[in-house]
N, C-alpha and C positions, 0 to 999 in steps of 0.2 A: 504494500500500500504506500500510495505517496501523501507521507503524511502533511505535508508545506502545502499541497493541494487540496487534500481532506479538510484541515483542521483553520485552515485560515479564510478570513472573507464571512459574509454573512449570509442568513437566508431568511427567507420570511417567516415571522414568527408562528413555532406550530400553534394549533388550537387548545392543544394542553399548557401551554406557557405565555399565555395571552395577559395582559396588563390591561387593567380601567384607563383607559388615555386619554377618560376625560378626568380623572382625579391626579392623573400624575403631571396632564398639562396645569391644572387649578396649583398643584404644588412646587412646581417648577415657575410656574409665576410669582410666589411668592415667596420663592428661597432660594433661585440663581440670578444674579445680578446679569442682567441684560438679557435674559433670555424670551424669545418672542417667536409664538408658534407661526403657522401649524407641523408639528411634529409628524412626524415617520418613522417607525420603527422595526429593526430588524435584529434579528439574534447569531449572535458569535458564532459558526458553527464548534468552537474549542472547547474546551475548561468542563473540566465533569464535577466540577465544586459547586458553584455559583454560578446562575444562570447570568450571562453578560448580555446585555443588548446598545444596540446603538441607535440615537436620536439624531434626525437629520431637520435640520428645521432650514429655512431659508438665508438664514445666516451664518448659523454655525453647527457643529455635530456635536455631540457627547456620548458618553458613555457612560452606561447604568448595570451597577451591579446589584442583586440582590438576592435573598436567602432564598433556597430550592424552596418545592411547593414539598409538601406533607410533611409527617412527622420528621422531627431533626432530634440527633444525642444533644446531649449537655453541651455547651462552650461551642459544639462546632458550625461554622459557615459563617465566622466572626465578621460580618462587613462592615459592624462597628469598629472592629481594631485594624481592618485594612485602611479605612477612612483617618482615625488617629494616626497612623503612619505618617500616611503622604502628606495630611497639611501641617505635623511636624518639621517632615521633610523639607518638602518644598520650598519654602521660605532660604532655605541653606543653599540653595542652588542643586543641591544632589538631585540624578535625572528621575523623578516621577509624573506624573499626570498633576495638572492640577486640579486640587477638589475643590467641588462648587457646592457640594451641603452632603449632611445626610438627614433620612427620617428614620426614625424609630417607632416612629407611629405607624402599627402593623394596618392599621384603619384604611391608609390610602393606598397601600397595594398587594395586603395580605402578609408582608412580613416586610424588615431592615430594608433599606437600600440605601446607597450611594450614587450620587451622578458625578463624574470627572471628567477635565476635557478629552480628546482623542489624539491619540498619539499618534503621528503621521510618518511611519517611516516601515523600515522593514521587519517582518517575522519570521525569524528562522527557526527550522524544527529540527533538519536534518543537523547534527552535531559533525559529519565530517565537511559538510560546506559544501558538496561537490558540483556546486556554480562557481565557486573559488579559486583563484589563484594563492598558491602556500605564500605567498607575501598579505595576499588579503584574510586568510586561516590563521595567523599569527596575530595579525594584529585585531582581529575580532575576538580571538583568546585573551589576548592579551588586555583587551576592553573588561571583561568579565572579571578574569583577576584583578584587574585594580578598582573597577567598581565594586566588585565588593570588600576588599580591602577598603577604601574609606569609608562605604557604610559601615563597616566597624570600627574605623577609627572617630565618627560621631561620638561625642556624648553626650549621653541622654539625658543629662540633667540640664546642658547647657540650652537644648531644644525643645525643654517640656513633656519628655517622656518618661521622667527621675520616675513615673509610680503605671508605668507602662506593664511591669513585671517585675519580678523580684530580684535583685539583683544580684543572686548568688545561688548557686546548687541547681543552674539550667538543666543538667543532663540527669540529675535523679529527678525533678521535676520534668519533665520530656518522658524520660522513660514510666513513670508513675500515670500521666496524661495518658500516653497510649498503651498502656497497659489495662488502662480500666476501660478506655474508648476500644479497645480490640477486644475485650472479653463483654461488653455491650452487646458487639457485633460479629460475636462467633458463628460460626456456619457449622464447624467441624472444629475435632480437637486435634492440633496439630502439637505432639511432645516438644520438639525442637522450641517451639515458639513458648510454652507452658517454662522450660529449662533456662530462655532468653530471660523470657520476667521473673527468675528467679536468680539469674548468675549479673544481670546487667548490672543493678544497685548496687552490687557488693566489691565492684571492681570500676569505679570511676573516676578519672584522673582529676587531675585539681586544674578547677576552673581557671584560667589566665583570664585576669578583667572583668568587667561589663559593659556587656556592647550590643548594641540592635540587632536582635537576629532576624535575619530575613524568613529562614523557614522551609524557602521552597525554591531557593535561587539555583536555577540554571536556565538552557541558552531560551527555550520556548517561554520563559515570563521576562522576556528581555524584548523592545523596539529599538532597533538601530536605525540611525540617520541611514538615508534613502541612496545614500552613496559615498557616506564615511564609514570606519569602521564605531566611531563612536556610540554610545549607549544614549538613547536619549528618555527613555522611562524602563524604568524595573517597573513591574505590575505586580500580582494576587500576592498582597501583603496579611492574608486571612491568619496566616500563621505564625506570624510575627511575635517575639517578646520581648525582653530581655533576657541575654544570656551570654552564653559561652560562644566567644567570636569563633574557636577551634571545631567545633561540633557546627555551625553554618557553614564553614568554609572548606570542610572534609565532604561535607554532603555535596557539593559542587566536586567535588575531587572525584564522587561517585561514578561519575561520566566516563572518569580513566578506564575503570573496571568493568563497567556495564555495556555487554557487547553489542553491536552496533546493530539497532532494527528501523532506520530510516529516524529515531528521535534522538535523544541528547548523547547517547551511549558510544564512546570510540575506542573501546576495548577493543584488544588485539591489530587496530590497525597502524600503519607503517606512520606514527607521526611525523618523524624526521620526515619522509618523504611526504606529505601532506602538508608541511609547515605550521604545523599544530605542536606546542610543548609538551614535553613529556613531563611524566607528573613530578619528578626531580625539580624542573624547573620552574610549573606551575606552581609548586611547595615554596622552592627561593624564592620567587617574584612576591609570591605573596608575603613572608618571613621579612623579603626587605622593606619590603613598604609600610609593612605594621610594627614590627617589630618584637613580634610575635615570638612565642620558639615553635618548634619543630613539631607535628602532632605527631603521637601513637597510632600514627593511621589504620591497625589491623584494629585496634579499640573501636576507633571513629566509625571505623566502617563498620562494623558487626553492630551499633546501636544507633546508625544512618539506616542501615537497611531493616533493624526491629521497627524502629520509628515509620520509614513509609511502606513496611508492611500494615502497621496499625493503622494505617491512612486508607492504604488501599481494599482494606479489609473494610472500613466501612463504607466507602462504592461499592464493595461486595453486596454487602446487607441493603443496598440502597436500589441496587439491581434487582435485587429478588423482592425486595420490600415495590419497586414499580416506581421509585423515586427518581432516579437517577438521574441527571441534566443531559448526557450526552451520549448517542449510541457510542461511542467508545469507550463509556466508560464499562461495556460488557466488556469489551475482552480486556482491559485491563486489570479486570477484578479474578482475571484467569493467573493471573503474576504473584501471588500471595503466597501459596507455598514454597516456589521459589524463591523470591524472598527471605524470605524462613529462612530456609535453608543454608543460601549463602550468606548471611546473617549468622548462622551457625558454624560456618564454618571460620570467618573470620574472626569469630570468638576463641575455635580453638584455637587460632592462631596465638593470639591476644592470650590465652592462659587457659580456659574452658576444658578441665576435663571431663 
């Protein structure tokens, strides 16, 4: 499947995911500064979290996120804390969208939403680039690294996010989150995964810092300028907290190891000849810019891949429950024991017997 052609662009909104457009135009008059219908509206074909859609009006576009339709777990589909992000953010110059309100008031469209402007630049899904020239593969690598590198060199207090999250014990708190959100959303009992939520808490390194964690950063939540390598908004901040800069920026490093199926994954391929960093370097670039030390990478990863198992686990439950936002979020909810699994093994790697 060609996912850059699947998952990008929009389509008419189905009848299941239908919006009051005349409550959402009455509140868009009265909560985005300049805004002036008549509105159009179309939906993401991407993102199996938060149903995204886009407002086309005669002036200008935005862009509306809001919480899936039916039953939702505890804490999740946070579009209140993706909202708290970006007009944190924003203000700093760091590349996000800018946000124009949210409501909380589930009254005008059945649950949270947010409207931001529309990022106008490119979406890339495939992780080896292969429209790219290894000079333009390096330095779109090399965007990423250092964009998130200074999102973790933010600090949160200086921006208004000091009570954003806690600022200490990110990864036993992470792990305790989707430990309780994946045994919410059990389908089946998988041992390996039962052995993770038992061996993860008792072997967690010590947090360097507190720093904005992104959550979910790699290349498909990234808009690039339309013909620089530059980053000009990181997107779905739903996961965001505070935390351990080393555990967000391992989770990016995921990419190294996860092998290549048309999305972010460039495992086993020839990076030198692709002009893509290898994870050595991606590791220095990142170490020099922050000033970070070195992560336990076989740790990182063995409680990176617990962690978006327990994500993906509940797209699981959300398929079968008839919830789900995106037909791909079926076969991705096929990826779960996998997960696990390689999760398990990079534990033993890490110590796990």
């Amino acid at each position: 499947m060609d996912y850059e052609k699947e998952m990008v662009g929009t389509v008419a909104v189905p009848e299941k995911d239908r919006l009051d457009e005349a409550k959402l135009t009455e509140w868009m008059e009265a909560n985005v500064a300049g805004f002036a219908g008549p509105m159009t509206l179309t939906k993401f074909k991407g993102g199996q979290s938060n149903p995204t859609y886009r407002i086309d009006t005669p002036g200008q576009s935005y862009v509306l996120r809001r919480q899936p339709f039916g039953n939702l777990l505890p804490s999740a589909h946070a579009v209140d804390r993706e909202y708290t992000a970006m007009a944190a953010l924003h203000p700093t110059g760091f590349p996000v969208p800018q946000p124009y309100g949210l409501c909380e008031d589930t009254d005008v469209l059945g649950s949270k939403f947010f409207v931001m402007s529309l990022a106008d630049g490119r979406s890339l899904w495939d992780g080896a680039l292969p429209n790219s020239r290894p000079d333009e593969r390096r330095a779109i690598y090399h965007s990423m690294i250092d964009t998130i590198a200074d999102l973790h060199l933010q600090k949160p207090d200086e921006i208004g996010l000091s009570d954003f999250g806690k600022p200490t014990d990110y990864c036993a708190r992470q792990i305790a989150r989707w430990s309780k959100q994946y045994k919410l959303s059990e389908t089946e009992t998988i041992p390996e995964m039962d052995r993770l939520i038992e061996w993860l808490p008792t072997t967690i390194p010590a947090q360097h810092g507190n720093s904005i964690a992104h959550g979910d950063y790699r290349l498909d939540n990234l808009i690039f300028h339309k013909t620089e390598a530059r980053i000009i908004a990181v997107l779905d901040w739903e996961l965001s907290t505070l935390g351990d800069p080393i555990a967000d920026f391992s989770y990016l490093m995921l990419n190294w190891i996860s092998p290549p199926d048309g999305r972010a994954g460039i495992g086993g391929l020839d990076h030198a000849a692709l002009g893509i960093p290898t994870m050595e370097e991606a590791v220095t670039r990142y170490v020099t810019r922050t000033g970070f030390p070195v992560p336990p990478m076989d740790w990182y990863f063995a409680f990176n891949l617990f962690r978006l198992a327990g994500i993906i686990q509940g797209i699981k439950k959300r398929v079968i429950d008839g919830t789900a936002s995106s037909a791909h979020a079926r076969e991705m909810s096929d990826r779960v024991l996998p997960l696990v699994q390689r999760a398990y093994e990079y534990a033993q790697k890490a110590g796990l017997e």
